[in-house]
Every structure is written in C-alpha cells, then in structure tokens.
DSSP file (Angstrom, degrees, kcal/mol; ACC not computed):
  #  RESIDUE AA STRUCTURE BP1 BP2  ACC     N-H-->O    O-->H-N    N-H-->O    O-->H-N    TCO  KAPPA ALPHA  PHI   PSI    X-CA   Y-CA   Z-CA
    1    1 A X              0   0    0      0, 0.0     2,-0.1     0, 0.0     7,-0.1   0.000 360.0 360.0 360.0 147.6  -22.4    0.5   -5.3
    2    2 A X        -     0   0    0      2,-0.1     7,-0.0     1,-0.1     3,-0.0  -0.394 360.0-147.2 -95.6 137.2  -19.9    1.3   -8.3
    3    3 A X  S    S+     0   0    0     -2,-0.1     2,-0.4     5,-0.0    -1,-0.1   0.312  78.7  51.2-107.3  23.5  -21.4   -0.1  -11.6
    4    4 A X  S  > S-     0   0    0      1,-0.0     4,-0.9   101,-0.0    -2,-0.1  -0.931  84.2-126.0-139.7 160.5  -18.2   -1.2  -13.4
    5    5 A X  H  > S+     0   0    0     -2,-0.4     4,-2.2     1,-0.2     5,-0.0   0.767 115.9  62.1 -86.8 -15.2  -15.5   -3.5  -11.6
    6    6 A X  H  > S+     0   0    0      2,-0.2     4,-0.8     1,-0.1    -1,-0.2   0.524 102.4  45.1 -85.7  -8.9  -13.1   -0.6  -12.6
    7    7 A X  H  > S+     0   0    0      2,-0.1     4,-1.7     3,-0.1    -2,-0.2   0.625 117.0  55.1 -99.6 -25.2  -15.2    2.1  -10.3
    8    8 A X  H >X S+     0   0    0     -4,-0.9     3,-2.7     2,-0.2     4,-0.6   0.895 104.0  43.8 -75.6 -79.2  -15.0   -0.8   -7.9
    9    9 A X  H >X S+     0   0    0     -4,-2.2     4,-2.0     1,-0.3     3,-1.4   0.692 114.3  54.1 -29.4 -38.2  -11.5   -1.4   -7.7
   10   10 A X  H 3X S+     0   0    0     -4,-0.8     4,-1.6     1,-0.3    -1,-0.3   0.828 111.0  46.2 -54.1 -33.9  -11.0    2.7   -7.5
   11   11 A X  H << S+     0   0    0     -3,-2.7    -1,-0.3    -4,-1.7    -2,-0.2   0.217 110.1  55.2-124.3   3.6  -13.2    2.9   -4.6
   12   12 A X  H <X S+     0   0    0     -3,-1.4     4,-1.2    -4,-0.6     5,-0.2   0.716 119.3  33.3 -96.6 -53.8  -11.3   -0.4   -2.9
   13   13 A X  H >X>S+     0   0    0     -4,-2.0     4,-2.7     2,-0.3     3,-1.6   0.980 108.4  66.2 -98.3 -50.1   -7.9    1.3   -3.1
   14   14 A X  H >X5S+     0   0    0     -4,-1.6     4,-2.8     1,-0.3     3,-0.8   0.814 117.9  35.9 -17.7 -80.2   -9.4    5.1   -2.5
   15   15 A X  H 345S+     0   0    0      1,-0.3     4,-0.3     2,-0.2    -1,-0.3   0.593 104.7  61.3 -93.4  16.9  -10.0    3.5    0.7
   16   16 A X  H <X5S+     0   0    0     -3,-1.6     4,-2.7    -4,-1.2     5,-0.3   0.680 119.5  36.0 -65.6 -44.2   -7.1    1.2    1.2
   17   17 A X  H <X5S+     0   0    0     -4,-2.7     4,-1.0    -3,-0.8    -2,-0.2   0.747 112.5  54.0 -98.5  -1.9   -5.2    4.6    1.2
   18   18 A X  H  X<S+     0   0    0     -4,-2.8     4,-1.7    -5,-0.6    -1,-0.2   0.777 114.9  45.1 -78.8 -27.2   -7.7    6.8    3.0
   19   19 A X  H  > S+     0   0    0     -5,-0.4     4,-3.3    -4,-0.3    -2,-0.2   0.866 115.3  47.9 -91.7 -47.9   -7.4    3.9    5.7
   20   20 A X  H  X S+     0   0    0     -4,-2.7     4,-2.2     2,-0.2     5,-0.3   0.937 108.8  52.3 -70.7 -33.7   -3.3    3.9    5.5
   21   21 A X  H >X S+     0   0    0     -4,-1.0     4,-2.3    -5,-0.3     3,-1.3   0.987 109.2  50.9 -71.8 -61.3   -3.1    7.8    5.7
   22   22 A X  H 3X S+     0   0    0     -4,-1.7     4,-0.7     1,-0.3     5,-0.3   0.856 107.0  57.1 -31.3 -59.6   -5.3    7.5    9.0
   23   23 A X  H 3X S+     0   0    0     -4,-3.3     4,-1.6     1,-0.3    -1,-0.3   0.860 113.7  35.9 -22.6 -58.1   -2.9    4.8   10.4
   24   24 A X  H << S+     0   0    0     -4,-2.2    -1,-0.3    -3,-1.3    -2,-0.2   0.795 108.8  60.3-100.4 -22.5    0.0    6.8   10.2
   25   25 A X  H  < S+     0   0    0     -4,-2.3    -1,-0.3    -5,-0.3    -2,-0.2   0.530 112.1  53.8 -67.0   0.8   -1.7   10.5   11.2
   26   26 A X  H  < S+     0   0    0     -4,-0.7     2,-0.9    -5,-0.4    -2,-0.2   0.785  86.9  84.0 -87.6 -41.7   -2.4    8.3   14.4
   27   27 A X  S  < S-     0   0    0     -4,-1.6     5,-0.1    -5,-0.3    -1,-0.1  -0.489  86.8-122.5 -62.0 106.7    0.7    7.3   15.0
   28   28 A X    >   -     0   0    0     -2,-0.9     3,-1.5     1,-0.1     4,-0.3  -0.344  28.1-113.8 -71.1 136.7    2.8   10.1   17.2
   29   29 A X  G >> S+     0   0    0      1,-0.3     3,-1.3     2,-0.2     4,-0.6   0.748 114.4  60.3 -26.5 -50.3    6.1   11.3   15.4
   30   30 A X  G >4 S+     0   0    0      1,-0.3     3,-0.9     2,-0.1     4,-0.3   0.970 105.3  47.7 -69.3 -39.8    8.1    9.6   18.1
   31   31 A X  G X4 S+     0   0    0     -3,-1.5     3,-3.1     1,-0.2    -1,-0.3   0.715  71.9  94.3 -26.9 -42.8    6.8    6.3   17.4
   32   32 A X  G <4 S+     0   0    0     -3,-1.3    12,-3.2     1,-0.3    13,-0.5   0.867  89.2  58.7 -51.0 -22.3    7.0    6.0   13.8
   33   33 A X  G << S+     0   0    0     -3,-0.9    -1,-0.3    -4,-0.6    -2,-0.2   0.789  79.7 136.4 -57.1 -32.5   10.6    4.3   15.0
   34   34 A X    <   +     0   0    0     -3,-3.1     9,-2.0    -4,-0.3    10,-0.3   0.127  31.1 178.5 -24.7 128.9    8.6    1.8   16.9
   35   35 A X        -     0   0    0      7,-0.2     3,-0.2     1,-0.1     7,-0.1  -0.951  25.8-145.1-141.0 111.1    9.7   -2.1   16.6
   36   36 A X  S    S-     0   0    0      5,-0.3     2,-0.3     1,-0.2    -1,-0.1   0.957  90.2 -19.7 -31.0 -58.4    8.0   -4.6   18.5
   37   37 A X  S >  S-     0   0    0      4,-0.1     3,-0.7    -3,-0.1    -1,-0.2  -0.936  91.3 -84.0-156.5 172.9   10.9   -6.2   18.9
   38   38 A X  T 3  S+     0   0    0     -2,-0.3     4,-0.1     1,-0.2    -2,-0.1   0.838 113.8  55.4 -62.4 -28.6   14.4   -5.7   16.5
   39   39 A X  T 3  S+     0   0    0      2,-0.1    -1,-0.2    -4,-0.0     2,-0.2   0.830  95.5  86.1 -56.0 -37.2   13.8   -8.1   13.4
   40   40 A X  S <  S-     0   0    0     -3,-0.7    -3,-0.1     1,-0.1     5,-0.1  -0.439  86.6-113.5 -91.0 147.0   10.8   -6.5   12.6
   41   41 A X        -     0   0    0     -2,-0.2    -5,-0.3     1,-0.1     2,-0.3  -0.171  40.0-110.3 -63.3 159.0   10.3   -3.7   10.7
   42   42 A X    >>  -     0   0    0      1,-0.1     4,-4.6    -7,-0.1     3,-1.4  -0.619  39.5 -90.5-100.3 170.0    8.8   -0.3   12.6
   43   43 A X  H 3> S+     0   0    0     -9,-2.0     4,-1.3     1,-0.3   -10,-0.2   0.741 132.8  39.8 -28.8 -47.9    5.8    1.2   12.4
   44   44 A X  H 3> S+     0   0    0    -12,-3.2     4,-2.6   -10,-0.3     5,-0.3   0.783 109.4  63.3 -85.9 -21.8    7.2    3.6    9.2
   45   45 A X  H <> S+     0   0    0     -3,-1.4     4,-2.5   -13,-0.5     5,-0.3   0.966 104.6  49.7 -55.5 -49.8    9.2    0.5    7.9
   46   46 A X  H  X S+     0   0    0     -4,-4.6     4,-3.1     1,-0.3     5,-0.3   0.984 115.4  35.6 -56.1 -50.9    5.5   -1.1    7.4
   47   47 A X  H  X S+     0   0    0     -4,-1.3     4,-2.0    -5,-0.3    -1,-0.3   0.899 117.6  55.7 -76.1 -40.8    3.7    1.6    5.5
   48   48 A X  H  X S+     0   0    0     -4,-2.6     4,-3.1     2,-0.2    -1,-0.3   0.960 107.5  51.0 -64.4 -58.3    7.3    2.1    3.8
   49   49 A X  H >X S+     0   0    0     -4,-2.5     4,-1.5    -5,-0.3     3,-0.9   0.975 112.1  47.8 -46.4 -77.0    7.2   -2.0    2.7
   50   50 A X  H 3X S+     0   0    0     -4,-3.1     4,-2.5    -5,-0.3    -1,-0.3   0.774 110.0  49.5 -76.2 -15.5    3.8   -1.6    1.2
   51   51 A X  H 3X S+     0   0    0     -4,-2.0     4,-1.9    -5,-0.3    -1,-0.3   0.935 111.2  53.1 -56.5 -48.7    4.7    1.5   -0.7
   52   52 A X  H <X S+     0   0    0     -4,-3.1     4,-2.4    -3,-0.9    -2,-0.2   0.938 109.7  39.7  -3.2 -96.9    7.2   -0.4   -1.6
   53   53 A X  H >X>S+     0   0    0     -4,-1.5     3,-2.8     1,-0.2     4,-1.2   0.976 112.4  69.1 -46.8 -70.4    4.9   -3.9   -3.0
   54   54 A X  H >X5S+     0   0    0     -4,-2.5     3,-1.3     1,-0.3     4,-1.1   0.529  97.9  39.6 -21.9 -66.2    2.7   -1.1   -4.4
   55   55 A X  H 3X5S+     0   0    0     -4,-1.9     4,-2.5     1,-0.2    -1,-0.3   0.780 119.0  56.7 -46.1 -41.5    4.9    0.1   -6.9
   56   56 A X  H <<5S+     0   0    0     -3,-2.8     4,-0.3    -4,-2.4    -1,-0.2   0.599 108.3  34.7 -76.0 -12.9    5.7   -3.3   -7.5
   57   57 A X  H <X5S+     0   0    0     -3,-1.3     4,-0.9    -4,-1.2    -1,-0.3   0.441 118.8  53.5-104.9 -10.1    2.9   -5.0   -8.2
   58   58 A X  H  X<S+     0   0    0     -4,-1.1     4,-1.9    -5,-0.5     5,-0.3   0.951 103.2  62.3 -87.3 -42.9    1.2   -1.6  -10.3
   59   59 A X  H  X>S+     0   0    0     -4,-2.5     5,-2.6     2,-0.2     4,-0.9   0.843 113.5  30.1 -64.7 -60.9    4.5   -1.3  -12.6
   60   60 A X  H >45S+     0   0    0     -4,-0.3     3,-2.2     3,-0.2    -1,-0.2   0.982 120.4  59.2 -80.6 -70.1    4.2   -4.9  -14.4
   61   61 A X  H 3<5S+     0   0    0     -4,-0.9    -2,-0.2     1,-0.3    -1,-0.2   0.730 122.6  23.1 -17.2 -41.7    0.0   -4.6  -13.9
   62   62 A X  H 3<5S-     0   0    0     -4,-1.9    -1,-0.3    -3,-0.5    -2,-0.2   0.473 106.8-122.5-117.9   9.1   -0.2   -1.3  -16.1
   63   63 A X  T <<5S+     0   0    0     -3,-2.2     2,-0.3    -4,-0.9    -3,-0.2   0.988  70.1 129.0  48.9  56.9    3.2   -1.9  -18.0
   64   64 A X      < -     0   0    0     -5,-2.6    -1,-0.2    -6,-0.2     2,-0.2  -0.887  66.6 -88.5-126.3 167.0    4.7    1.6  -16.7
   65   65 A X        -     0   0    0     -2,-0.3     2,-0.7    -3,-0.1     3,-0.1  -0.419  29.3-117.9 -69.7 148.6    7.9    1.7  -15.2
   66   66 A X    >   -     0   0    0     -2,-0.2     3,-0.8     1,-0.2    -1,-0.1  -0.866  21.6-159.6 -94.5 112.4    8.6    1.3  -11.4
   67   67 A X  T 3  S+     0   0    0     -2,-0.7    -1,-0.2     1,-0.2    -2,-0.0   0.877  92.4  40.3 -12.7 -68.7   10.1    4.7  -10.4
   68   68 A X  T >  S+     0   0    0     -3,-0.1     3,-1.1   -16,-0.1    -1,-0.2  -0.229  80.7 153.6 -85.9  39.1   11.5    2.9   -7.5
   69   69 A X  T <  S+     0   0    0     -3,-0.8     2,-0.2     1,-0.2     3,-0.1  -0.548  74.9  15.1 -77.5 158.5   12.8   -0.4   -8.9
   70   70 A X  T 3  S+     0   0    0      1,-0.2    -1,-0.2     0, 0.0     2,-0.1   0.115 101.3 112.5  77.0 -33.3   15.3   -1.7   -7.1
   71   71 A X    <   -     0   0    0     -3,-1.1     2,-0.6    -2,-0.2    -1,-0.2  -0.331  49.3-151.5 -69.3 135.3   15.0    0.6   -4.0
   72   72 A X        -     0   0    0     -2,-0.1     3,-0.3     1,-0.1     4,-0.2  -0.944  11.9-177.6-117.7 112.8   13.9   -0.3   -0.2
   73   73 A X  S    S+     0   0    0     -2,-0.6    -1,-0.1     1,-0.2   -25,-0.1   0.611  74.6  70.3 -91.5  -2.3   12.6    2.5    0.9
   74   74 A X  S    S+     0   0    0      1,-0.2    -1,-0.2   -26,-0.1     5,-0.1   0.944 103.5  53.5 -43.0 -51.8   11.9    1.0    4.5
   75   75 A X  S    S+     0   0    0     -3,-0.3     2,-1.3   -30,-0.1    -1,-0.2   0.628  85.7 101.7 -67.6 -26.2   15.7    1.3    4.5
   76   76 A X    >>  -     0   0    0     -4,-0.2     3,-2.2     1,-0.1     4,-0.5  -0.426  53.7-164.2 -72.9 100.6   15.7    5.0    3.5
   77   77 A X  G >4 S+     0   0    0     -2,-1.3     3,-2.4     1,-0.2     4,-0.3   0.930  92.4  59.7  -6.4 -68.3   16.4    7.8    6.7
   78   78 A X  G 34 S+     0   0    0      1,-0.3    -1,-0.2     2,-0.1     3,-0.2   0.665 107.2  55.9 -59.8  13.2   15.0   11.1    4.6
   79   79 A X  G <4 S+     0   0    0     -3,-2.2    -1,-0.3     1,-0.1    -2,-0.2   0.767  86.5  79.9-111.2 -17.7   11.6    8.8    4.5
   80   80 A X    <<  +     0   0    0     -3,-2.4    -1,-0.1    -4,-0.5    -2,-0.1   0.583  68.3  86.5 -83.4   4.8   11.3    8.4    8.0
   81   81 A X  S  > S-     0   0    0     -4,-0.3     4,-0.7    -3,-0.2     5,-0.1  -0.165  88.0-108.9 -78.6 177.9    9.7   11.5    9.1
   82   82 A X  H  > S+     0   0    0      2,-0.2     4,-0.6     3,-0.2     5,-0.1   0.842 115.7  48.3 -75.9 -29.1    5.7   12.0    9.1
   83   83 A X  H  > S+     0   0    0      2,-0.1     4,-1.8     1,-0.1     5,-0.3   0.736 119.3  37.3 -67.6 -96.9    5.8   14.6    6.0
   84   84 A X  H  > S+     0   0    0      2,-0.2     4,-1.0     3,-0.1     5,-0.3   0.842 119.5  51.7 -28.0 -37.6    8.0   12.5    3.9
   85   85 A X  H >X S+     0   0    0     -4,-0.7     3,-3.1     1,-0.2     4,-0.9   0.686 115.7  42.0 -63.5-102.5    6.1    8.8    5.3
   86   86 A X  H 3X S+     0   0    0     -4,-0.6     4,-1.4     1,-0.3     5,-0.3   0.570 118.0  43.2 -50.1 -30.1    2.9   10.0    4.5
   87   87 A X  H 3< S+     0   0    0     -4,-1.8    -1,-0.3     2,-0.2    -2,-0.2   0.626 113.4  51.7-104.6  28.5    3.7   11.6    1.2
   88   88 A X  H <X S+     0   0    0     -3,-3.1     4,-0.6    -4,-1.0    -2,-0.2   0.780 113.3  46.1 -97.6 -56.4    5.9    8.7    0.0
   89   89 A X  H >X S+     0   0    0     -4,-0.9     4,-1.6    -5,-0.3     3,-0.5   0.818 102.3  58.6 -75.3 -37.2    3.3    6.4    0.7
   90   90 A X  H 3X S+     0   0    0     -4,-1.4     4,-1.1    -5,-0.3    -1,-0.2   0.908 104.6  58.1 -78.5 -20.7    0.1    8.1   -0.8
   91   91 A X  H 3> S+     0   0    0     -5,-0.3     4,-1.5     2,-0.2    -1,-0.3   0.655  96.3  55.0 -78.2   2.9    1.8    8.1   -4.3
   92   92 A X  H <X S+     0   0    0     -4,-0.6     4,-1.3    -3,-0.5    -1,-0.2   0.906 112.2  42.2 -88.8 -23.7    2.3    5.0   -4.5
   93   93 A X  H  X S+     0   0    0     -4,-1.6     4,-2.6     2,-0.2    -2,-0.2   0.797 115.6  55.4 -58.1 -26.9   -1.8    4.5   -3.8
   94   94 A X  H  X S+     0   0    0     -4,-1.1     4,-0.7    -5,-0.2     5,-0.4   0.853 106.0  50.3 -82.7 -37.4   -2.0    7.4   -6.3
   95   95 A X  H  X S+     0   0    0     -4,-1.5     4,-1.8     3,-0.2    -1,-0.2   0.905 111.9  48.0 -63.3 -35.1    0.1    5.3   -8.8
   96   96 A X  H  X S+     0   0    0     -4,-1.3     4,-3.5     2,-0.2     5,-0.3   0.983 110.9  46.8 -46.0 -65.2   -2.1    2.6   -8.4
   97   97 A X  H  < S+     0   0    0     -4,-2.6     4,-0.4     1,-0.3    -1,-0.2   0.577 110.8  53.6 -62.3  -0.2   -5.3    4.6   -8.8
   98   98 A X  H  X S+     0   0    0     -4,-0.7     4,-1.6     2,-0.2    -1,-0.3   0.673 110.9  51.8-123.2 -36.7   -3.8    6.4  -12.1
   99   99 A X  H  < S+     0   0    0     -4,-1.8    -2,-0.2    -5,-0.4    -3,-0.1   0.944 114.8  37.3 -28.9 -58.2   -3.2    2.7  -13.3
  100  100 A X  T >< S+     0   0    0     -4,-3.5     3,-1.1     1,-0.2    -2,-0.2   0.813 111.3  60.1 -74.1 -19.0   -6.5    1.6  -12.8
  101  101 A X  T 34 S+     0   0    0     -4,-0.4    -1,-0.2    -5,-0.3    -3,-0.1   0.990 110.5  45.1 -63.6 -52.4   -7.9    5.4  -14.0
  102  102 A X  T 3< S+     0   0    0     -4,-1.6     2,-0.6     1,-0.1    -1,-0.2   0.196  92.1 107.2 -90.4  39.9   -6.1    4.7  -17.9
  103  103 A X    <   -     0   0    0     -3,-1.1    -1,-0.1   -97,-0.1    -4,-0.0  -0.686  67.6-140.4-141.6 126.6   -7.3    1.0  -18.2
  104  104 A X        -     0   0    0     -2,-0.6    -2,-0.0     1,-0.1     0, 0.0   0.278  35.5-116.3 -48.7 156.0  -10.3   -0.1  -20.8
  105  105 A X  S    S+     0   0    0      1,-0.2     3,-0.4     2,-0.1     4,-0.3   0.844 124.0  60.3 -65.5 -12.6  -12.7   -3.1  -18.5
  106  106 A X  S >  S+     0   0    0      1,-0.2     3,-0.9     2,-0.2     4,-0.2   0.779  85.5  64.2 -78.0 -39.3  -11.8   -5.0  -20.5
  107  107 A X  T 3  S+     0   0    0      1,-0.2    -1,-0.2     2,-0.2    -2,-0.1   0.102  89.9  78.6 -63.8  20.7   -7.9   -4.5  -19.7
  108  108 A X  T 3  S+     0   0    0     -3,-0.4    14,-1.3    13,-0.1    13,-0.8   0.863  95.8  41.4-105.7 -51.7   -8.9   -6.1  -16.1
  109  109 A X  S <  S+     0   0    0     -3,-0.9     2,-0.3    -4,-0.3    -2,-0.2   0.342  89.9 107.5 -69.6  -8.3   -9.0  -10.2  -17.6
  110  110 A X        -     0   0    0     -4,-0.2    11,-1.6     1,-0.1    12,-0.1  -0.704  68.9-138.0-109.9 154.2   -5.9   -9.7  -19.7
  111  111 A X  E     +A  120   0A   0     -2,-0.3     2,-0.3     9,-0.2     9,-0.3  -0.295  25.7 172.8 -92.6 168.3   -2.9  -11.6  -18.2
  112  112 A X  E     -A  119   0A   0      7,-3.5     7,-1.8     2,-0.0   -51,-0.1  -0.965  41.8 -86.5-164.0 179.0    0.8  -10.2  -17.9
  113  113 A X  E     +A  118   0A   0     -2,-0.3     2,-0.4     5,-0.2     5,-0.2  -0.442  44.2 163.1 -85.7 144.2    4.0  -11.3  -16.2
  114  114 A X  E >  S-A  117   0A   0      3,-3.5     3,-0.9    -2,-0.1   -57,-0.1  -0.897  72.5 -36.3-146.0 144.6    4.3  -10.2  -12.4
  115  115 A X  T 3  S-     0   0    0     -2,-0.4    -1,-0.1     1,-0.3    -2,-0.0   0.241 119.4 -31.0  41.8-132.7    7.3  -12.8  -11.0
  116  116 A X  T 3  S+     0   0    0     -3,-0.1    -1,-0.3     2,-0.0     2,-0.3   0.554 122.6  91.5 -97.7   3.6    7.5  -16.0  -12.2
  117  117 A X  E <   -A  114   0A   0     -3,-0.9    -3,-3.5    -5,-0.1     2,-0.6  -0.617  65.5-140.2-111.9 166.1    3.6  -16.1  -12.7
  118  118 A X  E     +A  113   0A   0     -2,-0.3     2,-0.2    -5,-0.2    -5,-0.2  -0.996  42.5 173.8-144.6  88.5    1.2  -15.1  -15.7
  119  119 A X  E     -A  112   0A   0     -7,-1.8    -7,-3.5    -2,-0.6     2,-0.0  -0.935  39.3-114.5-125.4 133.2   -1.7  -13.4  -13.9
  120  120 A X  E  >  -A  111   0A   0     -9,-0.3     4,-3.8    -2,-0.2     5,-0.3  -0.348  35.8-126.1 -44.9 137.8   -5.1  -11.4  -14.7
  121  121 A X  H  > S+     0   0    0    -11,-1.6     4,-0.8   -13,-0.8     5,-0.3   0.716 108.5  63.4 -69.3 -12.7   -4.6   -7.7  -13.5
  122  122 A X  H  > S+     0   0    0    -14,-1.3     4,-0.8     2,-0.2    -1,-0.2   0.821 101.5  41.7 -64.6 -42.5   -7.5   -8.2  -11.7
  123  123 A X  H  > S+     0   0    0    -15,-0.3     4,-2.0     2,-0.1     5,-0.2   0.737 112.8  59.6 -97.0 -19.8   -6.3  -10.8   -9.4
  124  124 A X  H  X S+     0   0    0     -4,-3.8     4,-2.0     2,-0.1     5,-0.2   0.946 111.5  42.9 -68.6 -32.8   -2.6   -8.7   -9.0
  125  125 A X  H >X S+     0   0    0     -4,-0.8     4,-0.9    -5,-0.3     3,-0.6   0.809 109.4  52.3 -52.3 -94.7   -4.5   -5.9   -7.7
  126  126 A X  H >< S+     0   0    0     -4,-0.8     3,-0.8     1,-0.3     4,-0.2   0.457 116.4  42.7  -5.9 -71.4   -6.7   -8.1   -5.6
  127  127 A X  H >X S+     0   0    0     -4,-2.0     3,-4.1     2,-0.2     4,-2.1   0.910 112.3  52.8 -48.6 -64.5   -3.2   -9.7   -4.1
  128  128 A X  H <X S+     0   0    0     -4,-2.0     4,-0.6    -3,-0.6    -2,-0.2   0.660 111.4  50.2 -22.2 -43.4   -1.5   -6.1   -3.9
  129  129 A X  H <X S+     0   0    0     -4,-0.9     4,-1.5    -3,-0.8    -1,-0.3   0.646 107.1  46.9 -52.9 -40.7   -4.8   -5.3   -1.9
  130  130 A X  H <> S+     0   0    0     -3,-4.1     4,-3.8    -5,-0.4    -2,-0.3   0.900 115.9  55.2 -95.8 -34.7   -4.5   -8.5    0.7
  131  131 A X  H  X S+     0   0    0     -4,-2.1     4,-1.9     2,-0.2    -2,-0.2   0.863 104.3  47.5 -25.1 -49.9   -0.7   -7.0    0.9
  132  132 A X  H >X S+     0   0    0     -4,-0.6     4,-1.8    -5,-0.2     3,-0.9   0.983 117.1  52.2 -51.0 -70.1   -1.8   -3.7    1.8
  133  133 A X  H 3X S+     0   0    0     -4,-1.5     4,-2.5     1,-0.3    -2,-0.2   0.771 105.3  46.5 -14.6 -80.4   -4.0   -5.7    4.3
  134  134 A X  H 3X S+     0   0    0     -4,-3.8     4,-0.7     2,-0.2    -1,-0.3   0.795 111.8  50.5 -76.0 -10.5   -1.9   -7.5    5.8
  135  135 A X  H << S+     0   0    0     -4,-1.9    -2,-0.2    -3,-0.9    -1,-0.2   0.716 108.6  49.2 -22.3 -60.6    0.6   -4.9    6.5
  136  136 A X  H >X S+     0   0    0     -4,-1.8     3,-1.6     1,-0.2     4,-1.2   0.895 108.1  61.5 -72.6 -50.8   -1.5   -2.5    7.8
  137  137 A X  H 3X S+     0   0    0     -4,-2.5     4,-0.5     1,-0.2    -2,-0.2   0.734  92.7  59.4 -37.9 -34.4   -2.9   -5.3   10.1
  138  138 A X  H 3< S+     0   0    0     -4,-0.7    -1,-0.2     1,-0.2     4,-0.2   0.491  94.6  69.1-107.8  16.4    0.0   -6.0   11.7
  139  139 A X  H <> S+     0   0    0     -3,-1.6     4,-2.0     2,-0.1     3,-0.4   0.584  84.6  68.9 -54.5 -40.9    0.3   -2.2   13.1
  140  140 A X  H >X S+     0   0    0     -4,-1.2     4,-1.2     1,-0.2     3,-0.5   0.945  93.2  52.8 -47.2 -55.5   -2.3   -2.4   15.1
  141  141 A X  H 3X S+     0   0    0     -4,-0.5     4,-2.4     1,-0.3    -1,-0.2   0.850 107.4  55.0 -63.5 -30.9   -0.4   -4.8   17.3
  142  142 A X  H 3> S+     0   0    0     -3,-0.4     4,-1.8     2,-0.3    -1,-0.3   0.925 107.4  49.9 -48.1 -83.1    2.1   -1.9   17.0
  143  143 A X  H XX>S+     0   0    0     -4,-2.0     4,-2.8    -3,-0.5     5,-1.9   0.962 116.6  45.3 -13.6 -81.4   -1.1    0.5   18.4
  144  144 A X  H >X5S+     0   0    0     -4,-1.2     3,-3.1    -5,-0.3     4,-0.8   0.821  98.3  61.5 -38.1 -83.9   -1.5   -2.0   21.2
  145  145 A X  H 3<5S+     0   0    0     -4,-2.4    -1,-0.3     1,-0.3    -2,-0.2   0.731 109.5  46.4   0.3 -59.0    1.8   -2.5   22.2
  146  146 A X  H <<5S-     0   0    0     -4,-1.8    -1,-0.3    -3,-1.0    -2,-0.2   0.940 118.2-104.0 -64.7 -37.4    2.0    1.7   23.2
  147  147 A X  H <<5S+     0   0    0     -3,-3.1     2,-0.5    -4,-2.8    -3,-0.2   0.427  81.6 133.1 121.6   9.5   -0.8    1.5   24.8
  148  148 A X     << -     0   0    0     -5,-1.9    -1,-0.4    -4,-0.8     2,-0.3  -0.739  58.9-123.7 -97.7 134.6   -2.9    3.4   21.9
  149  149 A X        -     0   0    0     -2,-0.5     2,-0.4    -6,-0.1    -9,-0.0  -0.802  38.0-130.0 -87.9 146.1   -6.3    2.1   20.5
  150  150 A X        -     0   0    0     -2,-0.3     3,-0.1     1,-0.2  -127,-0.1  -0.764  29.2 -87.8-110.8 127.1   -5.5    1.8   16.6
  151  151 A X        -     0   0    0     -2,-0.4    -1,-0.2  -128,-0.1     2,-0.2   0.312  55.2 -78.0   4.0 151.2   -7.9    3.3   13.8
  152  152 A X        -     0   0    0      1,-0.1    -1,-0.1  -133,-0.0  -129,-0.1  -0.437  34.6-129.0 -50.4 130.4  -10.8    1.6   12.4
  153  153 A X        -     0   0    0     -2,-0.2    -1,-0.1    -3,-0.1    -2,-0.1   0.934  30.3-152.2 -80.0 -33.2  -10.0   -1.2    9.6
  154  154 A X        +     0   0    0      1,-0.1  -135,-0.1  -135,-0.0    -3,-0.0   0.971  28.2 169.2  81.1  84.0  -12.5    0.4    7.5
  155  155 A X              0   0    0      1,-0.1    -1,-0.1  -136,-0.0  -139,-0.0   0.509 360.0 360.0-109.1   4.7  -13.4   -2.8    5.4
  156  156 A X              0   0    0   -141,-0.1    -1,-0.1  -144,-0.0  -141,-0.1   0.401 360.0 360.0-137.8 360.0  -16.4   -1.1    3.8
C-alpha cells in the first residue's frame, strides 16, 4: 500500500492507463470503428473522449496548459488507427501522472477553478478517474456486442 496519497493517486492512474491500453490492444483494428448504434461514439471515439476529459481536467488541476484545448480528438481521422489511438491516449495518462509527479501533498487540498466550480485537486482527479471509468465501462458493451469477452476492469 502507497504511504502518501500522492503515491496513491500515481498508482490509481498507472492503472487506469495500464487498464485503458489493454482495452484497446484487445480490440481488433477493424473494430476500432465500431458503434453500437450511430449517435454513439465508436470504440476509438471512447478512449479518444477520455483523452480528451483527461487533458481537461489535468490542465486547470496542475495550472499547465491544455495542449489540446479546444480540440475533439474523437473527431480527428489521423487518430483513428491503433498506433496513433493508443499513443494519443497514453499521453494524456502520462500528462496526468507528470501533474501529479511535480505536486507538494500538500498541493492535493488546495482548491482551483475547473468550470464553473472551485474544487480540491484531489477531488478533480477523483472525478477525472470516475470519467475514465465510466468510459471505459461502456466498451465492454462494445466487447459484447462482437461477440468478444472484454479485458478485466482491474479495480485493484
């Protein structure tokens, strides 16, 4: 067990993205296009969306700039292949963890502006986390749907 809340959080999103990179090395290349149905985003649309939130909730959390501000990268073509997905999507867990890497413990209780709300960085992570979560959760169905049994949720 991590003996600082700051080894803990590393060791939450280490395996929030050790758990997303599985997802999508499961998923076969012709799939990543995959849409339950047309509204919904596919299978590289998800993981793209939570690269997405990532950036978006770490930029205002560590007061760095969002690379990508402004950007959908669900939206983007050159992302939809399995090289580009997967290494689009592990920096933005890598931006996270290199947030959390340069901040004192203390710098977890102190608030800053994310939206219209005035949050500890502790509880935007946390949310950024049940993002991840539910995202990746709603690929499995995704799994199912083909006919594929879906990765392990890996909650511990």
């Amino acid at each position: 067990m991590p003996d600082t809340n700051l080894a803990l959080l590393t060791q939450e999103w280490e395996r929030a993205k050790a758990g997303a990179r599985e997802f999508i090395e499961a998923m076969p290349d012709e799939h990543l296009g995959f849409r339950p149905t047309p509204e919904v985003l596919s299978f590289a649309g998800q993981f793209l969306h939570i690269a997405d939130a990532n950036y978006l909730f770490a930029a205002p959390t560590f007061g760095i700039d969002n690379p990508f501000a402004g950007q959908k990268s669900e939206q983007s073509p050159e992302l939809q292949t399995r090289d580009a997905l997967l290494s689009f999507v592990m920096a933005s867990y890598d931006f996270i963890l290199q947030g959390i890497a340069a901040l004192a413990p203390a710098g977890l209780d102190e608030e800053v502006a994310l939206f219209r709300w005035t949050l500890k960085r502790h509880i935007i992570l946390a949310k950024a986390l049940e993002h991840h979560a539910h995202h990746r959760g709603q690929t499995v169905i995704y799994f199912r749907l083909l006919g594929m049994k879906p990765p392990s949720e890996h909650l511990f």
